[in-house]
N, C-alpha and C positions, 0 to 999 in steps of 0.2 A: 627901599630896595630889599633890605633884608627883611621886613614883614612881609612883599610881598613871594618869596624866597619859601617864607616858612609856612605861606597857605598853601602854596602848591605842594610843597609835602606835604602837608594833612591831607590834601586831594587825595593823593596819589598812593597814601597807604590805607584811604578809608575807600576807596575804590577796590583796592585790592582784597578788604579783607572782606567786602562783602561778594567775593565772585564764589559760586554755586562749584563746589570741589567734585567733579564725577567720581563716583566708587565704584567696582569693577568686581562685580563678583562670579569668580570662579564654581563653574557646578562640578560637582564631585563625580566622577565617570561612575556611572555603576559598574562593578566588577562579580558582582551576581552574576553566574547566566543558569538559566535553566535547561537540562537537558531530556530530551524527550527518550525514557528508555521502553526500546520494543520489547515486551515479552513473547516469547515464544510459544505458537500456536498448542495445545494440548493434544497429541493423540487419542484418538479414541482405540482404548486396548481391544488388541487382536482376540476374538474368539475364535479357538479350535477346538474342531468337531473331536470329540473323543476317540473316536474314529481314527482318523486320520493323524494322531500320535503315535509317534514309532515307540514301538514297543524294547525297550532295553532292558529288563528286567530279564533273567536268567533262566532259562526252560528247567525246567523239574522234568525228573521222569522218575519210574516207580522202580527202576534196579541200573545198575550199571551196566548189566547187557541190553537194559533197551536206551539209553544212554550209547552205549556202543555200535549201536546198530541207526542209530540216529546219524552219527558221524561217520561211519564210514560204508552203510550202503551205496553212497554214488559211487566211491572208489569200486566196490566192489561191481557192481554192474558197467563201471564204464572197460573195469579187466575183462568184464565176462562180453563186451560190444567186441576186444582188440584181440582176447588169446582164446574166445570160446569154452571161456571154462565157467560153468553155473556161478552166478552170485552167493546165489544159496550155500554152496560149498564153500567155498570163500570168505564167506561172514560167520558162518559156521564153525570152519576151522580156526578162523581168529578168536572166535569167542573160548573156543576150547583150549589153545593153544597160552594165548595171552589172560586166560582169567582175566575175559572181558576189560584188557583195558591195564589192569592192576597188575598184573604178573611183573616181577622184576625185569625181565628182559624186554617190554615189554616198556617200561618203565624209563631204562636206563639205555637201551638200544634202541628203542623203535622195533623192535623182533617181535613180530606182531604172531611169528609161526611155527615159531621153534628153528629156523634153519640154520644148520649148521654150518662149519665156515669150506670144510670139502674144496681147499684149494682158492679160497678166496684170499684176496690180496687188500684191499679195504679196512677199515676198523675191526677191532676186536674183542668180543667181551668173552670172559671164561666163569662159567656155571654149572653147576651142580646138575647131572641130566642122568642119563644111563649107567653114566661112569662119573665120578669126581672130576669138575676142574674142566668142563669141554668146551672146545671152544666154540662161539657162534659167532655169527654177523655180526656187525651193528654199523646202524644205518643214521644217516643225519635227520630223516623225515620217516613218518607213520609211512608216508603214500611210497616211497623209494620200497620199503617192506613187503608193500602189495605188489610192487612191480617183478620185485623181483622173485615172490612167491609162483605171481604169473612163467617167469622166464624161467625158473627151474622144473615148473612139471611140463614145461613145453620142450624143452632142451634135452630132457633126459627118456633114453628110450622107452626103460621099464613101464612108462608112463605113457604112451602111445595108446596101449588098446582104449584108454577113459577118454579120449575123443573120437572113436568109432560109436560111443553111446549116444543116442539122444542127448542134445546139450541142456536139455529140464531135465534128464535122467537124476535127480540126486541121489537118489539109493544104489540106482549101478555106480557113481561115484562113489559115495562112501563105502561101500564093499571094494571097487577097485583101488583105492589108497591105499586098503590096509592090505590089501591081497599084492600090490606093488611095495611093498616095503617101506610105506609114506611111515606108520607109525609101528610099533610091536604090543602096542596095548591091543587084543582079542575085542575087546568091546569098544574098541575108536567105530568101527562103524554104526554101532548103534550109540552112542553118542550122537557124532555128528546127526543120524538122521532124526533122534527125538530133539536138539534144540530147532532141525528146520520145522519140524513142526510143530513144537509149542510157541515159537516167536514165529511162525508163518512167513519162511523168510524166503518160501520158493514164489511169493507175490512180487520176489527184484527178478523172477528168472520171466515170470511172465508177463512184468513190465518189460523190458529188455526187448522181448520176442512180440511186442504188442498185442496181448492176449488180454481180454477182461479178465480180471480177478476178484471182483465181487460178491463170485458165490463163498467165497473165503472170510465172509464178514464173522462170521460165525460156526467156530469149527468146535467138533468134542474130541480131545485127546488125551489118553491116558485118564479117564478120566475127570479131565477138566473142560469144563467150558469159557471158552477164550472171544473175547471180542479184539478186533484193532477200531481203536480210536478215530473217529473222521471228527471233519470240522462240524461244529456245534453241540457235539456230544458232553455232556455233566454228568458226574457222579450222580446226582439228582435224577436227569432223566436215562441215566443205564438202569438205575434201581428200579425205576418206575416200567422200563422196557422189560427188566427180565423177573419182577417182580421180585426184589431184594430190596436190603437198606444200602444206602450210602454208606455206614460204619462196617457193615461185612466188607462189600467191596475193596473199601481203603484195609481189613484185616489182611484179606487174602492177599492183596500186591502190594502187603509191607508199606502202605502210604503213611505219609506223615502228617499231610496235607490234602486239597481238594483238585488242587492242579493236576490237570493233564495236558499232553501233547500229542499232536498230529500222527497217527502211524503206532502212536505206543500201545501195547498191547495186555491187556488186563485178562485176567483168570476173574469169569465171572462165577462161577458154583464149583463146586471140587465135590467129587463122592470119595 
């Protein structure tokens, strides 16, 4: 019994040890991933016409009154559309009054005209004029100056008969100013009437009043011959028009440079 006890264990562990063991192998997850990155399409850069670039670089002009006369011709002609008074005169007397611009009062008021303050209630600046220490206007804007230039020769009677003149009269203007008490210098009226016509500024009276003024391209005054600047005009081809150099030209209007601007008015020959 017991032998047959101990065959059947040996069966039973020699059975066992020949059974086929399954192994089970795990795959490793890939944890790669690849990602697809889009690039971004390339513009093709913009061309612009040279043309069609705005212009920011800063207008030159060849003096500070044609500089002055650049900036405040509209004002003056839009006073000369509402109170009838010549542009001419008006840019004129600024020019003389304000030293183009630079005059202290001018400067530090906006008093583009000399006016005094005659009961004004407003700002106040005090300057050295006829007398020490007098006082004038001062105004918070250039334009308030011309307004109000306009509203004192309208306002005041003395000043009456200079709109019974033709409103291009500039010479009956400048004679009636000084002839109404506008200034006490003998020679304001010949002033004012030679900067109108060396800067040609009765061309805002006969824009104004719709008039050509083309036959003005070329005026002789005093002496000088004077061109105004239109578009397309170069130093180059004035020289080649009036039969000069380029380096004259830039002598006689103090250039520094070759630039010019629309309206700006050059002295081409001088005797």
């Amino acid at each position: 019994m017991r032998k047959l006890l101990a065959v059947l264990l040996l069966c039973s562990i020699a059975l066992s040890c020949g059974s086929k063991k399954k192994i089970v192998t795990k795959k490793k997850r890939n944890t790669t991933r690849t990602e697809q990155v889009s690039r971004p399409t390339e513009k093709e850069p913009t061309v612009v016409n040279p043309s069609e670039k705005e212009d920011t670089s800063p207008k030159t002009y060849a003096s500070p009154t044609d500089a002055y006369i650049a900036t405040y011709s509209g004002i003056a002609m839009e006073e000369m559309r509402k109170y009838k008074i010549p542009a001419s005169i008006t840019l004129a007397q600024g020019i003389l009054e304000s030293a183009s611009g630079k005059g202290r009062l001018a400067v530090e008021a906006n008093n583009h005209f000399g006016i005094k303050c005659h009961g004004w209630t407003g700002a106040k600046i005090y300057h050295d004029d006829d007398a020490s220490q007098e006082c004038f206007r001062k105004y918070n804007h250039a334009n308030s100056s011309f307004e109000d230039h306009s509203t004192f020769l309208t306002s005041r009677s003395r000043y009456s008969k200079l709109f019974q003149l033709k409103i291009d009269d500039y010479k009956g203007w400048a004679k009636g100013l000084r002839a109404a008490g506008y200034a006490t210098d003998r020679k304001y009226p010949e002033k004012l009437i030679s900067l109108i016509e060396r800067y040609q500024l009765y061309r805002y009276d006969e824009e104004v009043l719709g008039r050509p003024s083309n036959k003005y391209d070329d005026v002789v005054e005093e002496g000088h011959l004077t061109h105004q600047v239109v578009k397309g005009d170069t130093l180059y081809s004035l020289s080649r028009k009036y039969n000069t150099t380029v380096e004259t030209l830039k002598r006689l209007n103090n250039m520094s440079n070759n630039d010019l601007a629309i309206g700006q008015v050059l002295i081409i020959k001088s005797e």
